[in-house]
Structure formats: C-alpha cells, structure tokens
C-alpha positions as CSV (number, residue, x, y, z in Angstrom):
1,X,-73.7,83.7,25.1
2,X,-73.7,81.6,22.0
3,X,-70.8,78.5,22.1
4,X,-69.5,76.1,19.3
5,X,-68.6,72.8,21.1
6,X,-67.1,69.2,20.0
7,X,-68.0,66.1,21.5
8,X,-66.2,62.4,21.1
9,X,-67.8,59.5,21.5
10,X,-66.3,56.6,23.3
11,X,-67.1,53.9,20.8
12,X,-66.1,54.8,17.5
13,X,-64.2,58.3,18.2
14,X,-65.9,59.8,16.0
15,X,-66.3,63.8,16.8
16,X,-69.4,65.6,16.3
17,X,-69.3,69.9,16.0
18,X,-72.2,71.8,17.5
19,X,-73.5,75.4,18.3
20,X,-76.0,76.6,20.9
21,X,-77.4,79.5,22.7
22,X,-77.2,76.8,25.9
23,X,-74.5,74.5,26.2
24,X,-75.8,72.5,29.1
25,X,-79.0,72.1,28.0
26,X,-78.1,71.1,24.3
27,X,-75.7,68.4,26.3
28,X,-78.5,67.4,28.3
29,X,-80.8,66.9,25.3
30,X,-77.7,64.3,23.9
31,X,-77.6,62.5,26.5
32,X,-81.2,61.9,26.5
33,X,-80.7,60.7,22.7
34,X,-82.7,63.8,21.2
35,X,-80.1,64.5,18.5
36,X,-80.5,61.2,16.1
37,X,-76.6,61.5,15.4
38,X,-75.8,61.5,19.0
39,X,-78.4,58.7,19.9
40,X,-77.2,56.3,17.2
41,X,-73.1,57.0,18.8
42,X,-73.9,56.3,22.3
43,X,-71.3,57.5,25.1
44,X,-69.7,60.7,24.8
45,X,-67.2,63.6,26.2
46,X,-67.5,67.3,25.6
47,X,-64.2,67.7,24.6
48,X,-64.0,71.3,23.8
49,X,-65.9,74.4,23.4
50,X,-65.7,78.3,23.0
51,X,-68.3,81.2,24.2
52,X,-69.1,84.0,21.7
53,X,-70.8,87.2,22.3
54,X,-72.4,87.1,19.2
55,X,-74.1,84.5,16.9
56,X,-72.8,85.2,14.1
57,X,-69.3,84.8,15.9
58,X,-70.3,80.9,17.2
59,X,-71.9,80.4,13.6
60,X,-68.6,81.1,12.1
61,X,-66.4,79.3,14.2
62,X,-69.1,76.2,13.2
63,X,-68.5,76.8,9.9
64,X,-65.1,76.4,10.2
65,X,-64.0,74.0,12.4
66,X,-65.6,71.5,10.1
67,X,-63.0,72.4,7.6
68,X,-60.1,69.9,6.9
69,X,-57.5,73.5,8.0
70,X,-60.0,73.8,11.1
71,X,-60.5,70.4,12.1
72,X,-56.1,70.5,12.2
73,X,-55.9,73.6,14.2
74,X,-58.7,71.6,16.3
75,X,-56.3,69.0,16.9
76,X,-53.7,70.9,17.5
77,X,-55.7,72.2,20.3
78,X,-57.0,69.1,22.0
C-alpha cells in the first residue's frame, strides 16, 4: 500500500503533506526529528491520510492536495 498523509503541528498549525510506502514507520522517523521540516515544527497530529494500491495513485493525490482547490476540499474534509 502506498498512503498520502497530513500532519499539524501543535505550535504553529502549520500542515505538512506527505507520501510513503509505510505510514508508521515514516511517522516514526518524525517523531524522531529525521525529516528537517518536521524537526524544526516540533509536536504533531496525523490528521489525515488515504491508502492507495498504486504509487502512482498516492503520488497524485500528493500532488494535488498541495493545490490551493485540494488544500479546500482538504478542509472540507477535516
């Protein structure tokens, strides 16, 4: 399985969008502060994801979640 993912951090708010083959372990390397972005933002929630079949799939959801039309259809969701 392949997942796109969101996490907000408890500071600032601020949201960052991911992909990975491995959703726990990619949240296990943030918390241990192996992503710079993630390190320098401290505290966060997973606050939404999706599983795809297919890479490509994941990849495109990625792609455009990060959009100003995907990041309101985001919010719609949370």
């Amino acid at each position: 399985m392949y997942y796109f993912y969101v996490l907000r951090f408890r500071k600032n708010a601020k949201l960052y969008y991911g992909f990975s083959s491995n959703l726990k372990n990619r949240i296990r390397d943030h918390k241990s502060g192996k992503s710079d972005f993630t390190s320098r933002n401290g505290k966060f929630d997973l606050i939404f994801y999706e599983a795809y079949i297919n890479e490509k799939d994941a990849r495109r959801a990625e792609r455009y979640f990060k959009t100003g039309h995907g990041r309101e259809v985001l919010t719609e969701k949370l």
